[in-house]
C-alpha positions as CSV (number, residue, x, y, z in Angstrom):
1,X,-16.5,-97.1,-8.3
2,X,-16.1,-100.2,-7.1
3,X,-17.7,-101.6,-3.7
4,X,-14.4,-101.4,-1.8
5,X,-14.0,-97.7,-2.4
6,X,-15.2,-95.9,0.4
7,X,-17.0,-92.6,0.2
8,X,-15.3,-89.8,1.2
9,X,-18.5,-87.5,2.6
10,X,-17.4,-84.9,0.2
11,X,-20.0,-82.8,-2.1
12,X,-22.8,-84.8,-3.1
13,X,-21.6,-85.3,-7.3
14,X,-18.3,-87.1,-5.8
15,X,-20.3,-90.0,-4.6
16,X,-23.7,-89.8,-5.6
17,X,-23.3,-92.5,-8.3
18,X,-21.8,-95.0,-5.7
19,X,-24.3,-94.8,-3.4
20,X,-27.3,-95.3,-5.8
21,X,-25.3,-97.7,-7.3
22,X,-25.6,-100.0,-4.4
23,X,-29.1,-99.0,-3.7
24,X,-29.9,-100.3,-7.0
25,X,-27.8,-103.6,-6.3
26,X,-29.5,-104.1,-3.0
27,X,-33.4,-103.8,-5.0
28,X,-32.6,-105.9,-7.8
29,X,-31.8,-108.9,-5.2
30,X,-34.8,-107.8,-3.6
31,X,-37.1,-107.5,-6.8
32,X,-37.8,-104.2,-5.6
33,X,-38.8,-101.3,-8.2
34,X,-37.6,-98.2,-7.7
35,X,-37.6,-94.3,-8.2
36,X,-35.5,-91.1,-7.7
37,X,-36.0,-87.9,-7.3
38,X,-34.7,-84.5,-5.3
39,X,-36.4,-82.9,-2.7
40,X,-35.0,-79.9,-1.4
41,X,-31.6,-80.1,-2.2
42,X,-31.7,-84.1,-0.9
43,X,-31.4,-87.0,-3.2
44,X,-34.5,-89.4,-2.7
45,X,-34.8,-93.0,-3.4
46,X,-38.2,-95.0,-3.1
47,X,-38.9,-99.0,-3.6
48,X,-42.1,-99.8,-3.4
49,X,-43.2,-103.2,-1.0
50,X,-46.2,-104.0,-3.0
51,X,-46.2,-107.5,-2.1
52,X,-46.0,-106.6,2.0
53,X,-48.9,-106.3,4.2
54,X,-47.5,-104.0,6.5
55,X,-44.8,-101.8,4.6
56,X,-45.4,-99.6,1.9
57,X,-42.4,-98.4,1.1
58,X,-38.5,-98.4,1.7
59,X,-36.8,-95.1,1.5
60,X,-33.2,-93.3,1.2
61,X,-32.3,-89.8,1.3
62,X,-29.1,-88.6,0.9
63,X,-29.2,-85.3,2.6
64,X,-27.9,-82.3,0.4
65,X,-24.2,-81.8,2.0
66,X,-23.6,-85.3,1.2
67,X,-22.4,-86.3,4.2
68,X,-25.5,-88.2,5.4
69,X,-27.8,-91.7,4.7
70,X,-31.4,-91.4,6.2
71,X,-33.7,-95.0,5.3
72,X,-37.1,-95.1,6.3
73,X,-39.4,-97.9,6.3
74,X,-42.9,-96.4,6.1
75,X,-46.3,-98.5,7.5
76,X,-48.8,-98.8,4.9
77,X,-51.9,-96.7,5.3
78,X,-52.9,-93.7,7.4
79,X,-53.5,-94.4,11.5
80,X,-56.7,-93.9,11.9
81,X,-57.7,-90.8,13.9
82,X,-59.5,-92.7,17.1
83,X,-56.1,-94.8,16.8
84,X,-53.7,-92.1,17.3
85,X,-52.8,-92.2,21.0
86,X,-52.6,-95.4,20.7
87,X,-49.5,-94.9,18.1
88,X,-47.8,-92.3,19.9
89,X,-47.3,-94.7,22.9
90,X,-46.6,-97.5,20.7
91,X,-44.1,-95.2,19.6
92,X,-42.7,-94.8,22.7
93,X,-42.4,-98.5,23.8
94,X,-41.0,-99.3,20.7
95,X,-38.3,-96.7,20.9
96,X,-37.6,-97.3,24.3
97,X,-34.1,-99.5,24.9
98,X,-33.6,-99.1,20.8
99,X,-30.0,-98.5,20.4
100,X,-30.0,-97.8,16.3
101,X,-33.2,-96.3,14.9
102,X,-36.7,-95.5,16.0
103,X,-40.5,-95.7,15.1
104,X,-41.9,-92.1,14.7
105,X,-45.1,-90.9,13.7
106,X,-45.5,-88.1,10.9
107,X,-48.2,-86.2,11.9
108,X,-49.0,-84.5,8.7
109,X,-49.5,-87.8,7.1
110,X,-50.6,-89.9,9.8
111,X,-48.4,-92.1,9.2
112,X,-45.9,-94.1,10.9
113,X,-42.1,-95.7,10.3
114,X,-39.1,-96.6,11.0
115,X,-36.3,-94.6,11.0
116,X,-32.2,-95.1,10.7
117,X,-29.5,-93.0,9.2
118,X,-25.6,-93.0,9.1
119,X,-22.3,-91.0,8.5
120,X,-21.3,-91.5,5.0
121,X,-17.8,-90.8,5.8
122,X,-15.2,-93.9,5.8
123,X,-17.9,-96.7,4.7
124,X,-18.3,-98.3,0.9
125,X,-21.7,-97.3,-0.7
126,X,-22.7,-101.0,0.4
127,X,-22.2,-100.5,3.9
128,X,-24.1,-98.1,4.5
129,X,-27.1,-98.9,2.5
130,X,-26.8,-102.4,3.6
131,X,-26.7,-100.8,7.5
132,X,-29.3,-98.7,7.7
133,X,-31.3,-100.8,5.6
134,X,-30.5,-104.0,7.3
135,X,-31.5,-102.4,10.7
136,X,-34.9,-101.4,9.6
137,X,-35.6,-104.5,7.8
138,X,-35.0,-105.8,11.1
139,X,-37.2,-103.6,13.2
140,X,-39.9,-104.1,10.9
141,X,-40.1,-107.9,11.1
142,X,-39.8,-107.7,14.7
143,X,-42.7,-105.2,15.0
144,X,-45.0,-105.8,11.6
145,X,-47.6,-107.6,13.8
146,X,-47.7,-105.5,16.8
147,X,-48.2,-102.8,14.4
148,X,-51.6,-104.6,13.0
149,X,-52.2,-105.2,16.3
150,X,-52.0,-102.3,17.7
151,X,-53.4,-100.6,14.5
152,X,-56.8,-103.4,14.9
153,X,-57.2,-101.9,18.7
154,X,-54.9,-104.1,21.0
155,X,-53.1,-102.2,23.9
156,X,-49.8,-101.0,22.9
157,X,-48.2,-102.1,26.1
158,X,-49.7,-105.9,25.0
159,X,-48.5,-105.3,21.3
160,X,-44.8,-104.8,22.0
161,X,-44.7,-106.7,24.6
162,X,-45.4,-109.6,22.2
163,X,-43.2,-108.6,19.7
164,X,-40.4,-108.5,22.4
165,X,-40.7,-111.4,24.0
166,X,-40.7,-113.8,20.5
């Protein structure tokens, strides 16, 4: 399937190869390795970020009706524990005003990242994994070092604010 052909949002087999297709386009550019695997019925992509101070990891999930593209950009490390009302209203100042995606915080893991997702339905494989991909990329440069920051002790309120203003 070529990059003009646009997925159709139809059973996950129809398009699957597409989709990962352009994933795999987008991390060799990058230099990014990557892995698959399911998880509950949803196809999971992973590229590592070893060489980033701040990221861990880029991910995709196709969700199992094949209709959606979830990519998250997950901050390395756990918060830590004294830290984590600090990242909840980091969280929140972050997300407020944010028209495409949003920072959450998994609480199982302690962790935090960035989140974006779009309809597959009438866009090429490359659009959308360039979209959602291209928006988190995005909010994670603007944030990475209020994100240390914040992470290191500074007020939240101080942290995005900085990152907003440059």
């Amino acid at each position: 399937m070529s990059d003009d052909a646009v997925l159709s949002g139809g059973p996950p087999g129809e398009d699957e190869a597409a989709l990962f297709d352009a994933i795999a386009d987008l991390a060799e550019k990058m230099r990014w390795t990557l892995r698959a695997f399911e998880h509950g019925g949803d196809r999971v992509v992973v590229a590592g970020l070893a060489n980033d101070a701040v990221f861990e990891q880029l991910v995709w999930i196709r969700d199992a009706a094949g209709s959606n593209l979830r990519c998250l950009l997950i901050v390395r490390g756990a918060v830590p524990e004294a830290r984590q009302a600090a990242a909840l209203e980091f969280c929140a100042r972050v997300n407020d005003g944010l028209i495409h995606g949003c920072l959450e915080y998994d609480f199982a893991d302690r962790t935090l990242g960035f989140r974006d997702s779009v309809e597959l339905a009438g866009l090429t494989p490359a659009a959308a994994v360039n979209r959602t991909t291209a928006r988190l990329l995005t909010l994670g440069s603007r944030y990475a070092g209020a994100i240390t920051r914040v992470l290191c002790g500074d007020p939240p309120s101080e942290a995005v604010g900085g990152a907003e203003q440059s």
